[in-house]
SEZAPA-656749 format. One record per residue (C-alpha): residue number from 0; residue in one letter; x, y, z. Coordinates in steps of 0.02 Angstrom, whole numbers, plus 50000, padded with zeros to 5 digits. Example, Ala and Ser with C-alpha at 12.3 -4.5 7.8 and 13.67 -1.06 7.14 Angstrom:
REM residues 2
nr 0	rest a	c1 50615	c2 49775	c3 50390
nr 1	rest s	c1 50684	c2 49947	c3 50357
REM end
This chain:
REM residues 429
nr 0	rest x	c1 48614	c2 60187	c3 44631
nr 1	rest x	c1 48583	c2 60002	c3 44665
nr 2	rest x	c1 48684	c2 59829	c3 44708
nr 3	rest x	c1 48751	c2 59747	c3 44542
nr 4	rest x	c1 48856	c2 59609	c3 44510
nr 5	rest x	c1 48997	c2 59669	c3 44411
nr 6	rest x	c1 49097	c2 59513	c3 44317
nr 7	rest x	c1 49265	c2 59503	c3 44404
nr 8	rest x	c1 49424	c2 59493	c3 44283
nr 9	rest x	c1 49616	c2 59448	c3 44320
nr 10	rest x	c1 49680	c2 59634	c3 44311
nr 11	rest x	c1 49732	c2 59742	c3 44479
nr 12	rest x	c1 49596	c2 59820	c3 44575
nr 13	rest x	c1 49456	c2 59752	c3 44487
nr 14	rest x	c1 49513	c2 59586	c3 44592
nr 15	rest x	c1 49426	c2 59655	c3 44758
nr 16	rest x	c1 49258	c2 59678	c3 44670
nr 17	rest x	c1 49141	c2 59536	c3 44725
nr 18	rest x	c1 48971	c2 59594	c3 44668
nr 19	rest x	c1 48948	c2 59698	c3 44847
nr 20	rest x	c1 48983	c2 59850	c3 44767
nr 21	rest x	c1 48873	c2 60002	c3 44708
nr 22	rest x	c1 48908	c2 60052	c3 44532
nr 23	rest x	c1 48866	c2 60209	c3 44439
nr 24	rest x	c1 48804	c2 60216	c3 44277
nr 25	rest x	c1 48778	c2 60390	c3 44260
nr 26	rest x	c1 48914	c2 60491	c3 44179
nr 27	rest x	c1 49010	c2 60596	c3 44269
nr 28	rest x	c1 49098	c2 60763	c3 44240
nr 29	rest x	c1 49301	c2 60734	c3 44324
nr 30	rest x	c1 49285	c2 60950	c3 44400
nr 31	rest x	c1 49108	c2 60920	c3 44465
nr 32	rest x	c1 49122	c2 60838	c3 44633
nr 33	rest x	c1 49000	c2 60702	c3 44623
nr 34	rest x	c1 49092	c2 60576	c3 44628
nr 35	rest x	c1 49179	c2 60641	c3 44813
nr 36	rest x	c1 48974	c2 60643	c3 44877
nr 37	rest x	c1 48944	c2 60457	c3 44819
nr 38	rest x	c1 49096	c2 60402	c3 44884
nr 39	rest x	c1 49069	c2 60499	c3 45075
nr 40	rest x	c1 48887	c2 60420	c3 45079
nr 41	rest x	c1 48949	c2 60228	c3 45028
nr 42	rest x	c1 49111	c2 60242	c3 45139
nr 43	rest x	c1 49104	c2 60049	c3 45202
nr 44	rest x	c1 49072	c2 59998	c3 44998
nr 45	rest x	c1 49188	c2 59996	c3 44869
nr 46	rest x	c1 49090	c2 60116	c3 44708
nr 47	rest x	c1 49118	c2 60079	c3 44538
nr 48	rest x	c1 49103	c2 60211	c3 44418
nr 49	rest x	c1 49063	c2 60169	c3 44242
nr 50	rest x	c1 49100	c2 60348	c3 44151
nr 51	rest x	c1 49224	c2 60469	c3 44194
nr 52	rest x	c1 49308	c2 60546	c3 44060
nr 53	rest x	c1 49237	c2 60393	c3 43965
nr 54	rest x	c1 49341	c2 60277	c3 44079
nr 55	rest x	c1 49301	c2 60182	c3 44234
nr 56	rest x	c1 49341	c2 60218	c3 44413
nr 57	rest x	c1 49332	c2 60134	c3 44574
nr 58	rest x	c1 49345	c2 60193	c3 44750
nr 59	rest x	c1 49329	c2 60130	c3 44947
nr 60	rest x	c1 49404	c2 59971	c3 44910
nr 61	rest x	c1 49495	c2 59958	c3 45056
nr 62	rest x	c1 49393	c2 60067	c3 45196
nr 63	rest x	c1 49363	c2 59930	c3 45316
nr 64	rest x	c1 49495	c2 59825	c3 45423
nr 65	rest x	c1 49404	c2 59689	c3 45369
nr 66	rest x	c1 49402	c2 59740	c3 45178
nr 67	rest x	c1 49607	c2 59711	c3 45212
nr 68	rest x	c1 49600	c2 59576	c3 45320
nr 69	rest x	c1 49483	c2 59498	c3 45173
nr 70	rest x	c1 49600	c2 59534	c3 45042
nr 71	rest x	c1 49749	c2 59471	c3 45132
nr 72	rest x	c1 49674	c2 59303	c3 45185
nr 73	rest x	c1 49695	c2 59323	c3 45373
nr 74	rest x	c1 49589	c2 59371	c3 45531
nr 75	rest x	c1 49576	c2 59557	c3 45559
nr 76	rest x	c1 49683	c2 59522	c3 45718
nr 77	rest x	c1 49831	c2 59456	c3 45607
nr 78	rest x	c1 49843	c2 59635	c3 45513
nr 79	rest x	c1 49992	c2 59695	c3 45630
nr 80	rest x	c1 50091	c2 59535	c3 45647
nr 81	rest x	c1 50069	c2 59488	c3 45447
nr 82	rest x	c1 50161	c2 59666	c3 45428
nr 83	rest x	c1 50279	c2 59616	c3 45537
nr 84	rest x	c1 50303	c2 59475	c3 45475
nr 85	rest x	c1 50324	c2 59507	c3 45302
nr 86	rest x	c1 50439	c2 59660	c3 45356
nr 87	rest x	c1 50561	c2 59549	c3 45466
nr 88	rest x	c1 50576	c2 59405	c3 45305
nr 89	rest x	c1 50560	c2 59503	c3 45155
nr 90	rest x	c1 50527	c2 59401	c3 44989
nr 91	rest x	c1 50620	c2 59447	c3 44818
nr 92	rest x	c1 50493	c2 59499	c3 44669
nr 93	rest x	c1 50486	c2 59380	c3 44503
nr 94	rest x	c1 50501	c2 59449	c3 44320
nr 95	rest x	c1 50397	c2 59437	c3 44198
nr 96	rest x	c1 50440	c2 59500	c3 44020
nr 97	rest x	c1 50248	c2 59529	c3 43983
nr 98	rest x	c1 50185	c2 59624	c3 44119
nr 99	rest x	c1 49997	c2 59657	c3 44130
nr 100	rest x	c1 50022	c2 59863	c3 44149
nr 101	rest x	c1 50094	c2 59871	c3 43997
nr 102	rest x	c1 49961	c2 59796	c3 43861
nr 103	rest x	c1 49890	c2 59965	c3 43782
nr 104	rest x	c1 50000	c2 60128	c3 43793
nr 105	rest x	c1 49882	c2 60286	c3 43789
nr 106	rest x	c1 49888	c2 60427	c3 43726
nr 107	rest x	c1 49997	c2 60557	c3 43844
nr 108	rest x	c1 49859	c2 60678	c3 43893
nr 109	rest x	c1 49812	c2 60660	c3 44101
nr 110	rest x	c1 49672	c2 60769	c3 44077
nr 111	rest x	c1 49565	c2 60642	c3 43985
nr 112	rest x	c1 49597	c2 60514	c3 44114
nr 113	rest x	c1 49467	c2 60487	c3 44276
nr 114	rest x	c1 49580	c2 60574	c3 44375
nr 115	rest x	c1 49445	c2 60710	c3 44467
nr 116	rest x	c1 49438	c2 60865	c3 44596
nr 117	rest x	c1 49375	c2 60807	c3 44757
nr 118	rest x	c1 49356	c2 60973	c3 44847
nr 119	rest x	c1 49293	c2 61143	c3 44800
nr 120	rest x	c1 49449	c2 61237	c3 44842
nr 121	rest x	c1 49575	c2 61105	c3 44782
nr 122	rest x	c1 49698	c2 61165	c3 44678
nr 123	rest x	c1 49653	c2 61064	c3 44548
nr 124	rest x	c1 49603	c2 60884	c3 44493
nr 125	rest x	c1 49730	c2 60768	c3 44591
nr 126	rest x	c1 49796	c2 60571	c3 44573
nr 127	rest x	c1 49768	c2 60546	c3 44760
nr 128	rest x	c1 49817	c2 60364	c3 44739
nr 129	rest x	c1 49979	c2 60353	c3 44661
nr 130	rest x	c1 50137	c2 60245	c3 44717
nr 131	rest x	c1 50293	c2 60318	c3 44671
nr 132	rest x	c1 50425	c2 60190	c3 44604
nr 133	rest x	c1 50616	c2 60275	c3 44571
nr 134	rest x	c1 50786	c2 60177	c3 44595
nr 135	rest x	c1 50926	c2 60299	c3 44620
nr 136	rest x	c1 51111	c2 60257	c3 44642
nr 137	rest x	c1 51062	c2 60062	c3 44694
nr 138	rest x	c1 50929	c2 60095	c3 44810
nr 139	rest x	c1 50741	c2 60076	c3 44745
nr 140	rest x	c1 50594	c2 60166	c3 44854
nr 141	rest x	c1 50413	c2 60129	c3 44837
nr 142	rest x	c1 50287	c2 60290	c3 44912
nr 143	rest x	c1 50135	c2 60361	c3 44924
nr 144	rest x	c1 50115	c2 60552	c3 44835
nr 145	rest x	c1 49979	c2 60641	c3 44792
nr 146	rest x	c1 49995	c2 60728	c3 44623
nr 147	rest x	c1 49899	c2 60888	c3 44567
nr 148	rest x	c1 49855	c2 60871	c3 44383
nr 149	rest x	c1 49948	c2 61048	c3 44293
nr 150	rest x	c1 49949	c2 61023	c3 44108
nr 151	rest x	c1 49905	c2 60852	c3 43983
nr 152	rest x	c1 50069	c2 60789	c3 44045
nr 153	rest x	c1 50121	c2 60885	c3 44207
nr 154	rest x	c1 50098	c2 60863	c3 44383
nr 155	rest x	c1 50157	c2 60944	c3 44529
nr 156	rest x	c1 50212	c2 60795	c3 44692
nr 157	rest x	c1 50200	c2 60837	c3 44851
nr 158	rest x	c1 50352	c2 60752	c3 44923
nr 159	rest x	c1 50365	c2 60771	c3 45126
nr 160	rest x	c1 50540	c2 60739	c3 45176
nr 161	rest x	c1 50576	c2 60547	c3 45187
nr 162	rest x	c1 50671	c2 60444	c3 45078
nr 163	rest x	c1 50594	c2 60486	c3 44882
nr 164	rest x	c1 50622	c2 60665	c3 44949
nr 165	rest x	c1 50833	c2 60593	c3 44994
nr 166	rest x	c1 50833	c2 60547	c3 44802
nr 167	rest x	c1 50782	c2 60691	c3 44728
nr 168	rest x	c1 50897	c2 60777	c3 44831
nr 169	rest x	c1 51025	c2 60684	c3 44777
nr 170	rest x	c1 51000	c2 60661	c3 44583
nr 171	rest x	c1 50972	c2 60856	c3 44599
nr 172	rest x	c1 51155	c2 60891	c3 44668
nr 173	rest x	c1 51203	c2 60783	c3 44550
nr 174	rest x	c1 51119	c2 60899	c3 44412
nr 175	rest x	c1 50999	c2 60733	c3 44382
nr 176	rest x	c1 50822	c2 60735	c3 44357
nr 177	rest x	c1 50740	c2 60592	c3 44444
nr 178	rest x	c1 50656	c2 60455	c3 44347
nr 179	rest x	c1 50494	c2 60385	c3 44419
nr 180	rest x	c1 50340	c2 60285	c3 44365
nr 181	rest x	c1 50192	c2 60325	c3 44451
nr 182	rest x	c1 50076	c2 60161	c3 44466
nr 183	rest x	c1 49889	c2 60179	c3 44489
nr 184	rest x	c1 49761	c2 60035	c3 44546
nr 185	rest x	c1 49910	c2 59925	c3 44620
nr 186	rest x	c1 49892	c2 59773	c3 44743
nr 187	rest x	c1 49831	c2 59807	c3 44908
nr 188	rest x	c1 50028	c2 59711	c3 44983
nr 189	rest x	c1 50113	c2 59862	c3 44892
nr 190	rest x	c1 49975	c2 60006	c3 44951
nr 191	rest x	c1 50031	c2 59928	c3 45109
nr 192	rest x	c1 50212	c2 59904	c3 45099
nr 193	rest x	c1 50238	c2 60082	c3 45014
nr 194	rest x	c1 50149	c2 60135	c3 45170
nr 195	rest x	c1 50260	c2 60055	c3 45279
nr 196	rest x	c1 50409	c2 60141	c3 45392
nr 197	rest x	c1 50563	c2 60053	c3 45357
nr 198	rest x	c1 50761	c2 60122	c3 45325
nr 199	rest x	c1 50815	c2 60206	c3 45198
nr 200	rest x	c1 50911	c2 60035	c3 45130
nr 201	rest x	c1 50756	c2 59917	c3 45145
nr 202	rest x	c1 50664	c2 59887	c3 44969
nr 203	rest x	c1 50488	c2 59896	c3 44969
nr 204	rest x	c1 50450	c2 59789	c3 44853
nr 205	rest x	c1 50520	c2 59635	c3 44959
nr 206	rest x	c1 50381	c2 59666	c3 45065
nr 207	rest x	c1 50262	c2 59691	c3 44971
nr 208	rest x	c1 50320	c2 59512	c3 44871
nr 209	rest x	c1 50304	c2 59434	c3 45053
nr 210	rest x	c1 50141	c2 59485	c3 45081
nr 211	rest x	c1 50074	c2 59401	c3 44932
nr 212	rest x	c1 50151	c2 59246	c3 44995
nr 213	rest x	c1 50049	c2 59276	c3 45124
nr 214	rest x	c1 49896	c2 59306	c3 45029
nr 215	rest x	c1 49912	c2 59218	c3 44851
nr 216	rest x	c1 50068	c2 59097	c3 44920
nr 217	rest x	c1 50182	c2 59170	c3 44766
nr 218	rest x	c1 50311	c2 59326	c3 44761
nr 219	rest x	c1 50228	c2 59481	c3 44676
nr 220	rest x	c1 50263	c2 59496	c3 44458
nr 221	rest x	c1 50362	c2 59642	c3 44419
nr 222	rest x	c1 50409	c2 59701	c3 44235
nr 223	rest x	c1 50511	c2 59843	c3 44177
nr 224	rest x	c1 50464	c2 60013	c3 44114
nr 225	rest x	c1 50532	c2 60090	c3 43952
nr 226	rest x	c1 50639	c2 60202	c3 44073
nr 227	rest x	c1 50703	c2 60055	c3 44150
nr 228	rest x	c1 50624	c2 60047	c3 44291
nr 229	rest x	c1 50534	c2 59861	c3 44389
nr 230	rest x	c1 50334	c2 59888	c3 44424
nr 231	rest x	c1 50235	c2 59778	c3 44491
nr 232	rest x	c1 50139	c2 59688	c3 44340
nr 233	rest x	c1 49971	c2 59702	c3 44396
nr 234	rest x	c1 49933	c2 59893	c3 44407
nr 235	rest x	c1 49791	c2 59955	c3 44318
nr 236	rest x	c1 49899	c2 60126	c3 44257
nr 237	rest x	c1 50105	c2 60156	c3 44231
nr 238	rest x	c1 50155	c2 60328	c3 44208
nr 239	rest x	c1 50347	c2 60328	c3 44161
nr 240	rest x	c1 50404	c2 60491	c3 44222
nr 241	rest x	c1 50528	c2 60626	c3 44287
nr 242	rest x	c1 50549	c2 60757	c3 44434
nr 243	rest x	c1 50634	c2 60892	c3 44350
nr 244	rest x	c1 50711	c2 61046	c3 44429
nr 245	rest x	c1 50537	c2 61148	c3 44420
nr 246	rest x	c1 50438	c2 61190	c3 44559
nr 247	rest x	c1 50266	c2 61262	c3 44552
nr 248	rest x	c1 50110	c2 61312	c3 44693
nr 249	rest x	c1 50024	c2 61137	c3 44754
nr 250	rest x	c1 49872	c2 61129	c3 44829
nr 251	rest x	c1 49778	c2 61181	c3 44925
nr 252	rest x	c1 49715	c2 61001	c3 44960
nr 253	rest x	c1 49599	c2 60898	c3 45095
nr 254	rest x	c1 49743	c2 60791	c3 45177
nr 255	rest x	c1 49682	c2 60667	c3 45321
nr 256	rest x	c1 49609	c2 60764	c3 45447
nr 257	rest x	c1 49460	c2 60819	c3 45330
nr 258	rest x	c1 49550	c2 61007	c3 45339
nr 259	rest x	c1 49629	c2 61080	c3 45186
nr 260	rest x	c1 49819	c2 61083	c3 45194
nr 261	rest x	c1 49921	c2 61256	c3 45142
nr 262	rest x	c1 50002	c2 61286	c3 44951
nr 263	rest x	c1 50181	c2 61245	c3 44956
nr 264	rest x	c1 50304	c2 61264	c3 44810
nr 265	rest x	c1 50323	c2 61087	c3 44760
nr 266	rest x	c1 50434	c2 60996	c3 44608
nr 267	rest x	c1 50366	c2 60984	c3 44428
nr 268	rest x	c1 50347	c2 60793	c3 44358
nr 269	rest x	c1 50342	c2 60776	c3 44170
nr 270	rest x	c1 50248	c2 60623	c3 44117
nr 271	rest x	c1 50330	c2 60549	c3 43956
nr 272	rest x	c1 50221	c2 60384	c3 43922
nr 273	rest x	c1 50069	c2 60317	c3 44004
nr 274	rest x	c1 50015	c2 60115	c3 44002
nr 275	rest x	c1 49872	c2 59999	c3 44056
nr 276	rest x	c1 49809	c2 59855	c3 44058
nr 277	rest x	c1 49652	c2 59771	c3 43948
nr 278	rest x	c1 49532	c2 59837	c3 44059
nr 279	rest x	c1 49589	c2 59972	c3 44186
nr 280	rest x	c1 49486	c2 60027	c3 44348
nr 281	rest x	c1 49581	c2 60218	c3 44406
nr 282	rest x	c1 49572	c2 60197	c3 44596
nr 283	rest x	c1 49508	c2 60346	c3 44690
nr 284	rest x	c1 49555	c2 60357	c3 44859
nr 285	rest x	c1 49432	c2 60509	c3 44932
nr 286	rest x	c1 49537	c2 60618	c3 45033
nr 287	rest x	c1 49509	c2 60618	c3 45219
nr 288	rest x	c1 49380	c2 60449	c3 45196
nr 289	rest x	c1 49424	c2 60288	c3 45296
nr 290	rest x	c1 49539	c2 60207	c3 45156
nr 291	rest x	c1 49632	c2 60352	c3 45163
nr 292	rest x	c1 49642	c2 60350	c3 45351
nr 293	rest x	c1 49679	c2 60139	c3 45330
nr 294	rest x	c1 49798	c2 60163	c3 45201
nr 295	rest x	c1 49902	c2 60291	c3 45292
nr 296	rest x	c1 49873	c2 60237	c3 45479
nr 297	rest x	c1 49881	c2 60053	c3 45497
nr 298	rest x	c1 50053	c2 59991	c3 45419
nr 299	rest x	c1 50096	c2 60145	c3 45574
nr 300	rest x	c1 50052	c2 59984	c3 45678
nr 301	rest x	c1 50184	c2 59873	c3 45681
nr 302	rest x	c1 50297	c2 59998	c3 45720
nr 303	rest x	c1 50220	c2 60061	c3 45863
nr 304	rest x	c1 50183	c2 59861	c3 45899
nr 305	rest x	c1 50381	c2 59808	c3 45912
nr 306	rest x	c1 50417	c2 59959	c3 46030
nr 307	rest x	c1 50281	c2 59900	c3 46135
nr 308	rest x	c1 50326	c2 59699	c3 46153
nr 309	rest x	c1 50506	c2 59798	c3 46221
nr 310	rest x	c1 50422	c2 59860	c3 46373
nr 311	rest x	c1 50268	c2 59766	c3 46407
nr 312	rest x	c1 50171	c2 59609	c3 46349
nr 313	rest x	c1 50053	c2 59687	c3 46235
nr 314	rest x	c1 49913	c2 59566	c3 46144
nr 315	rest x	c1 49841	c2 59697	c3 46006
nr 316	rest x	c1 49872	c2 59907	c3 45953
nr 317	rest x	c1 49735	c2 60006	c3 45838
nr 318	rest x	c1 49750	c2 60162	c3 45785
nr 319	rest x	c1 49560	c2 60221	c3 45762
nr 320	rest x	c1 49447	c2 60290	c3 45631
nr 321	rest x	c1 49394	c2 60419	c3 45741
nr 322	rest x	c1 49574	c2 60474	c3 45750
nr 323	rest x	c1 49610	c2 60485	c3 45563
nr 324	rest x	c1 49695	c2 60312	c3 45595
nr 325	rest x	c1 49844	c2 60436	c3 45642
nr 326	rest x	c1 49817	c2 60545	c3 45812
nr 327	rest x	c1 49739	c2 60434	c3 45941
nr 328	rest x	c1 49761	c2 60236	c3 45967
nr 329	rest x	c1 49697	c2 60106	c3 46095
nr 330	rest x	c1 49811	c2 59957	c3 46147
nr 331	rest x	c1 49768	c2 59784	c3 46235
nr 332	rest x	c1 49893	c2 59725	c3 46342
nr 333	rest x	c1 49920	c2 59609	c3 46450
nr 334	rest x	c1 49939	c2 59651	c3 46616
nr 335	rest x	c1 50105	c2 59598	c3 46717
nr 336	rest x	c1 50158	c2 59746	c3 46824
nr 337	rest x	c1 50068	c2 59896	c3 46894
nr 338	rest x	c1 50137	c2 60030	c3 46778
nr 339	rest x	c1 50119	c2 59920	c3 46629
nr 340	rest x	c1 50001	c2 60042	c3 46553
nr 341	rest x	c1 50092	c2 60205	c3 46574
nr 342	rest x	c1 50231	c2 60134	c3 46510
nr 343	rest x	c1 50147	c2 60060	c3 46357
nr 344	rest x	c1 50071	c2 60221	c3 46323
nr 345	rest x	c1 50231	c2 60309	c3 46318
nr 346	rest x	c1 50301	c2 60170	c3 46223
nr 347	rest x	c1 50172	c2 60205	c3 46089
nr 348	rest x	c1 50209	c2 60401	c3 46086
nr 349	rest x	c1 50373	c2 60372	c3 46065
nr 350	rest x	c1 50372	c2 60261	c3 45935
nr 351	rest x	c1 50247	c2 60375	c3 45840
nr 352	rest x	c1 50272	c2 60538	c3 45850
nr 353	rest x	c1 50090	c2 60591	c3 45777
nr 354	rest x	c1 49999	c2 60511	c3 45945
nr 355	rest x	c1 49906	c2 60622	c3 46048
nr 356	rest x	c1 49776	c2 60501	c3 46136
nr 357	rest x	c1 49804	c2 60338	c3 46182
nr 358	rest x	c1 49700	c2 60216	c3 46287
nr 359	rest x	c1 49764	c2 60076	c3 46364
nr 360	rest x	c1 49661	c2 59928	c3 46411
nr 361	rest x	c1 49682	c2 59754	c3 46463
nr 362	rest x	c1 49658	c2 59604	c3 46346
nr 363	rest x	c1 49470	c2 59541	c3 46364
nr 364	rest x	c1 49438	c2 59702	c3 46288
nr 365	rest x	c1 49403	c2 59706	c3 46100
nr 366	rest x	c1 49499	c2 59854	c3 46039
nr 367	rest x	c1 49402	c2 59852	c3 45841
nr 368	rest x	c1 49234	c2 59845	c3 45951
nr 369	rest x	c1 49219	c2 60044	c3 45993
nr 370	rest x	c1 49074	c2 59984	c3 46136
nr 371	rest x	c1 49194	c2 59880	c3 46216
nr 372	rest x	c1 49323	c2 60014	c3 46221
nr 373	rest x	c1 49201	c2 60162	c3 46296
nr 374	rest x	c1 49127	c2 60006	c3 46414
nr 375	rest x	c1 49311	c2 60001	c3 46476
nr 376	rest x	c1 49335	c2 60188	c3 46523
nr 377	rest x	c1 49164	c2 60174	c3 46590
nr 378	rest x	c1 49213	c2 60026	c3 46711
nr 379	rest x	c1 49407	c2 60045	c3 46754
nr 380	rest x	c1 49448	c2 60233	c3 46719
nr 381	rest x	c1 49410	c2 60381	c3 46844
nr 382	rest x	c1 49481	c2 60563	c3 46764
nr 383	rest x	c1 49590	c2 60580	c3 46919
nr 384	rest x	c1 49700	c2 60470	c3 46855
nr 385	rest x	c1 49718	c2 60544	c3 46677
nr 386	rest x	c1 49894	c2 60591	c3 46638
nr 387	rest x	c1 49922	c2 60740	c3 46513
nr 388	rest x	c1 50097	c2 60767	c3 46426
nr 389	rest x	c1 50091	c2 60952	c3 46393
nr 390	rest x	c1 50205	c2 61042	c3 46259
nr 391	rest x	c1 50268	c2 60886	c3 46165
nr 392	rest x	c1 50300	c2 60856	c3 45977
nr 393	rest x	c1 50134	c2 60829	c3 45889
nr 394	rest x	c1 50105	c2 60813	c3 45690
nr 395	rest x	c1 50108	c2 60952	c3 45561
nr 396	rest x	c1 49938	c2 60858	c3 45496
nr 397	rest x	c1 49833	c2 60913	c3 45668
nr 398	rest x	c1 49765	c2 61097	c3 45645
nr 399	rest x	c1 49736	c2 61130	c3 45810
nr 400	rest x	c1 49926	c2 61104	c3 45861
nr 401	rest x	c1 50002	c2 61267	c3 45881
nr 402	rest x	c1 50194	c2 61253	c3 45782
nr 403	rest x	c1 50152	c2 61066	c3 45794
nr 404	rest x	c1 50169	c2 61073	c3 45985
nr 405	rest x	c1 50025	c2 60971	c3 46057
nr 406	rest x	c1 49974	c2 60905	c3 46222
nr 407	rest x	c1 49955	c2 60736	c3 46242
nr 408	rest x	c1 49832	c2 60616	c3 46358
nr 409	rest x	c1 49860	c2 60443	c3 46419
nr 410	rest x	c1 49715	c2 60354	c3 46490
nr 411	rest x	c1 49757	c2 60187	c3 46567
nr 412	rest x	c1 49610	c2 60097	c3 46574
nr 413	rest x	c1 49683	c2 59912	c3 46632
nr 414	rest x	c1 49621	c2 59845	c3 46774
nr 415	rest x	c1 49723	c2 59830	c3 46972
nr 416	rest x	c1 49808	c2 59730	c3 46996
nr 417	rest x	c1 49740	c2 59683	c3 47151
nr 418	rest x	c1 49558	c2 59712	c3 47081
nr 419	rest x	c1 49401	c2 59594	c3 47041
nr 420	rest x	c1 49260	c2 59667	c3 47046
nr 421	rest x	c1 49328	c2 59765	c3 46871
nr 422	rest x	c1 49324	c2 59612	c3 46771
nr 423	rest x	c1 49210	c2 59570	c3 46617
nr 424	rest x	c1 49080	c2 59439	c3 46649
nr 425	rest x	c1 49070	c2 59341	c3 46481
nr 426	rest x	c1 48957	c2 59202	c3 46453
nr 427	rest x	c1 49066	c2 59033	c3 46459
nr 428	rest x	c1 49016	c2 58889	c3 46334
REM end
């Protein structure tokens, strides 16, 4: 493997490629787990793969805060507050009769595409990056699923229950299968905007059209499907789709915690016509790897960020690496009132059910520099003052959780009020 400079085109994912990336020449079988290897050694570098099924593949584009931050066209800091941002004014799509997804339609067989087996005891080779797009009834939801390859043009979805799960409820009782196109190698605003934790009303794709006003300074390009349903334009595959009635065994499969998750009966998709564009990059996201953990975790942020400006002035939340981006995060604030960081921790926990650490520390701490936060429970934490929260709600995701009841720890590592001689000597120029 070496450092190339791969020409950049206009289409999708291939956009993030800058020449820092490793690419693989080598061909490489889809069952035979190379691909997962490369991608755990090179987690901080995006990896091109040249041959995968005779098609190209890409993966770790976004494993770094600063990959996003890069891609957005703000400071890492500005991550939470763009979410926000583009959450509170969301943006309206524009059409575009000629959308880029839909220059070449394939042939409908899944198991010649890139699509690969990341795990030895997966249940099979899985699309580990696909956004789900399905209107239903007026309402239009945009969500992550991983999809376990069955048949040349069968899946089984996992769906958890949130709001794709409402609609196939719903078009079910109505004796309705569910249409849905499943969009591989989108923009990075709708991975993050189908990520994000909104109502059941909100449209995803407004937010994800703000945040490339954000980034680009125009709406996102949408097109339409031949089952009549709006895409964004620049995705790199378009499967047009159904959920029927079928269920079938899914899994097992790594989720975020690096642990394999159980076999649940999950619905059947048929896939009726696959698309792409000139040159099409399938985007791997390795399961349990820091894109996943980005992916999933940070658009948890702003949530967790609004509860906390409620109860205390807070300057900055992270949920870390270390903590699948998911279980544990560390929050600046800044200090006003003595309990300020109890009751921004429990702030946090409330707001996000899944926490199960969380350190708070005042704001001349650097909470994406991990050495600043261990200097901080170093300097202005002693464990007599830990506070444990024993037989609370934790996450279905954390193995060690017994029925999903965890115990959870605050550590409030802010500084005294009333104390100096806690306070970071910095350099002043």
């Amino acid at each position: 493997m070496s450092l190339v400079s791969i020409k950049c085109i206009i289409m999708s994912v291939s956009r993030y490629l800058d020449g820092s990336e490793f690419q693989i020449t080598e061909k490489i079988d889809a069952e035979s787990l190379v691909s997962t290897k490369i991608l755990e050694d090179a987690q901080d570098m995006p990896v091109v793969f040249d041959n995968i099924n005779n098609r190209k593949a890409v993966g770790n584009i976004f494993s770094t805060r600063k990959k996003i931050a890069d891609a957005l066209n703000i400071k890492l800091d500005e991550i939470v507050t763009t979410l926000i941002e583009a959450i509170n004014h969301p943006c309206n799509p524009v059409f575009t009769d000629t959308p880029e997804f839909k220059t070449k339609q394939l042939e409908l067989d899944l198991t010649n595409l890139p699509i690969c087996k990341y795990f030895p005891q997966d249940g099979g080779r899985y699309i580990s990056s696909g956004i789900v797009i399905s209107e239903y009834k007026g309402k239009r939801n945009i969500s992550f699923h991983r999809m376990m390859i069955i048949s040349r043009d069968t899946v089984a979805i996992r769906l958890v229950p949130r709001h794709l799960y409402a609609m196939y409820e719903e078009a079910s009782a109505n004796n309705e299968e569910l249409k849905i196109s499943i969009c591989v190698g989108a923009r990075l605003e709708v991975l993050l905007a189908a990520a994000t934790s909104v109502d059941y009303e909100t449209d995803e794709m407004t937010i994800a059209s703000a945040l490339c006003m954000k980034s680009s300074g125009k709406p996102i390009l949408v097109g339409k499907t031949d089952n009549g349903l709006i895409v964004p334009s620049e995705c790199d595959y378009v499967f047009e789709a159904r959920i029927t009635f079928d269920k079938i065994d899914e899994g097992p499969f790594v989720d975020i915690t690096g642990t394999y998750d159980r076999i649940r009966q999950q619905p059947v998709v048929k896939v009726e016509k696959i698309w792409s564009n000139t040159n099409p990059y399938f985007h791997f996201i390795l399961p349990g790897g820091n894109e996943h953990y980005l992916l999933m975790g940070l658009p948890r942020e702003p949530v967790i960020f609004i509860s906390l400006k409620e109860v205390v002035d807070v300057k900055c939340i992270r949920l870390t690496e270390g903590g699948c981006c998911w279980f544990n995060g560390v929050i600046s604030i800044r200090k006003r009132n003595s309990d300020d960081g109890i009751k921004a921790a429990i702030a946090a926990i409330n707001s996000h059910k899944s926490m199960k650490n969380v350190i708070i520390v005042d704001d001349d701490v650097d909470i994406f520099n991990d050495k600043e936060i261990e200097w901080a429970l170093t300097t202005r934490f002693q464990a007599t003052k830990l506070v444990t929260l024993p037989g609370e709600k934790g996450s279905s995701l954390d193995p060690s959780a017994d029925d999903d009841i965890t115990c959870k720890v605050i550590i409030d590592a802010t500084i005294p009020l009333d104390e100096d001689k806690m306070k970071y000597v910095k350099a002043l120029l």
